[in-house]
C-alpha positions in Angstrom: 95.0 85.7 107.8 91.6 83.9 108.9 90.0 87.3 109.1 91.1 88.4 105.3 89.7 84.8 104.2 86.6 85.3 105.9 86.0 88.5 104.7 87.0 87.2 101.2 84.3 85.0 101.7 82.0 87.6 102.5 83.2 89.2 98.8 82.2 86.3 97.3 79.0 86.0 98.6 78.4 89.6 97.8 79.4 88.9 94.2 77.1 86.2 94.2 74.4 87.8 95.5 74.6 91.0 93.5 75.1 88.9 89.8 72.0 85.7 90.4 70.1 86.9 93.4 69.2 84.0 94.5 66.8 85.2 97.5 65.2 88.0 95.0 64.2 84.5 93.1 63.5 82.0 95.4 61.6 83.9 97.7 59.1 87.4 96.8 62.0 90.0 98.0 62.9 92.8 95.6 66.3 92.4 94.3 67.3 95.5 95.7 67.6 94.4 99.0 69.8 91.5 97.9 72.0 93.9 95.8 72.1 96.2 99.2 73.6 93.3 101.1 75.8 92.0 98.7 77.1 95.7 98.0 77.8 95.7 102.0 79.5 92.9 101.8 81.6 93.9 99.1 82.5 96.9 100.8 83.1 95.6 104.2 86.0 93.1 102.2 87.2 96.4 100.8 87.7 98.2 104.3 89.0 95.1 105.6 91.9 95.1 103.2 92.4 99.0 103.4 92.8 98.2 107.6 94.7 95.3 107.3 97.4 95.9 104.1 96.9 99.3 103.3 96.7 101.5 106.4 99.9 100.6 108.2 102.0 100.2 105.6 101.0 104.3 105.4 101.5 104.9 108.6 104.8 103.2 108.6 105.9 105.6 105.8 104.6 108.6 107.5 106.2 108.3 110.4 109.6 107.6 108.7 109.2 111.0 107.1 108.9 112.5 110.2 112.1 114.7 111.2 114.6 112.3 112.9 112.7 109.3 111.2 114.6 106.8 109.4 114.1 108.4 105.9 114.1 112.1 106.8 116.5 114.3 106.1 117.8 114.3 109.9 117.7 110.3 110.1 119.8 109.8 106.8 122.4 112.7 107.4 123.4 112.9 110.2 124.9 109.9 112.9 122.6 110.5 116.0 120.3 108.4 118.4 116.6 109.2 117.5 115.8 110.8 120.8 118.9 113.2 121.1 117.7 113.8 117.4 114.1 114.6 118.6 115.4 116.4 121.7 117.4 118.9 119.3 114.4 119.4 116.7 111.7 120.6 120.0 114.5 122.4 121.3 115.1 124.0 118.3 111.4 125.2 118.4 111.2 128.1 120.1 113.7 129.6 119.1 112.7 129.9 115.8 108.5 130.4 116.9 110.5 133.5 118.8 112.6 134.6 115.7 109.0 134.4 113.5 106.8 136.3 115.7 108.4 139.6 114.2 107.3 138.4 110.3 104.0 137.1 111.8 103.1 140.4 113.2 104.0 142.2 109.5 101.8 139.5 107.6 99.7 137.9 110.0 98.8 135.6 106.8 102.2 134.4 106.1 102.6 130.4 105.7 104.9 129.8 108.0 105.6 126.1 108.2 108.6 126.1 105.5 110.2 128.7 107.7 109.6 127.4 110.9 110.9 124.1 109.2 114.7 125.4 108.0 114.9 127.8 110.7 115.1 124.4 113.2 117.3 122.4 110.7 119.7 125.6 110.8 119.4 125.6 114.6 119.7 121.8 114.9 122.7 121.6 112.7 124.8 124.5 114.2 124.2 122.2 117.8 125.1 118.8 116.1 127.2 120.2 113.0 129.7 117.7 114.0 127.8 114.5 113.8 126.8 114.7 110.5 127.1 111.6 108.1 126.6 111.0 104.9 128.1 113.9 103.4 129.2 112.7 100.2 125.6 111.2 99.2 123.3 113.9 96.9 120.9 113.5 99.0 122.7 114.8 102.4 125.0 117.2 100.0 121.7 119.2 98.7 120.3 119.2 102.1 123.4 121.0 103.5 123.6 123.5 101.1 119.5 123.8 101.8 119.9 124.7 105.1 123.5 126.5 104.9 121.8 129.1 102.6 120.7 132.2 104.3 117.0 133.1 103.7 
């Protein structure tokens, strides 16, 4: 908290520089100078806040997303420890990088990341099929029949 008021500070000043130059007027500087540093001082209270607010509330997000996070599909459907979760999605892996290799060597352009991606949620649920939760919830209903679907 003293850092975001010292930087807030440093805002301030920048302001203050930028709108009355004060150095451009008591001294023979040109104003660009002053409006340089107060524009870096600006900024630098900007970055602050993007580090200090903005960033990990991000990265927080991002890696609940993640499969087996908290607010993935895995996480919210299914009543499993995260590491026994993670354990099943990497083990589910290459099998599915061995069942692609075929259509990779048809289209070696094909995007296959949304393959690759049900493929291991097919495998991971035949292993855990029995420890899903949430059944009854859209959410975890849509994602069933999502990965129950054949291709």
């Amino acid at each position: 908290m003293t850092w975001t008021l010292l930087f807030a500070l440093f805002f301030l000043a920048g302001v203050g520089l930028i709108l009355y130059r004060p150095l451009a007027r008591a001294t023979a500087i040109p104003i660009y100078w002053e409006i340089g540093v107060g524009a870096l001082l600006v900024v630098s209270f900007a970055v602050h806040l993007s580090a200090t607010y903005v960033q990990p509330a991000l990265m927080e997000e991002e890696i609940a997303k993640r499969p087996c996070g908290f607010s993935s599909p895995q996480g919210r459907c299914y009543h499993l420890q995260t590491a026994v979760c993670e354990t099943a999605w990497k083990g589910a892996e290459e099998q599915c990088r061995a069942e692609i290799r075929g259509l990779l060597k048809e289209r070696p352009s094909a995007l296959v990341g949304p393959i690759l991606n049900r493929c291991r949620a097919q495998k991971m649920d035949q292993v855990l099929h029995y420890n899903r939760a949430n059944t009854e919830t859209g959410y975890c209903k849509a994602y069933f029949d999502f990965i129950d679907r054949r291709n």
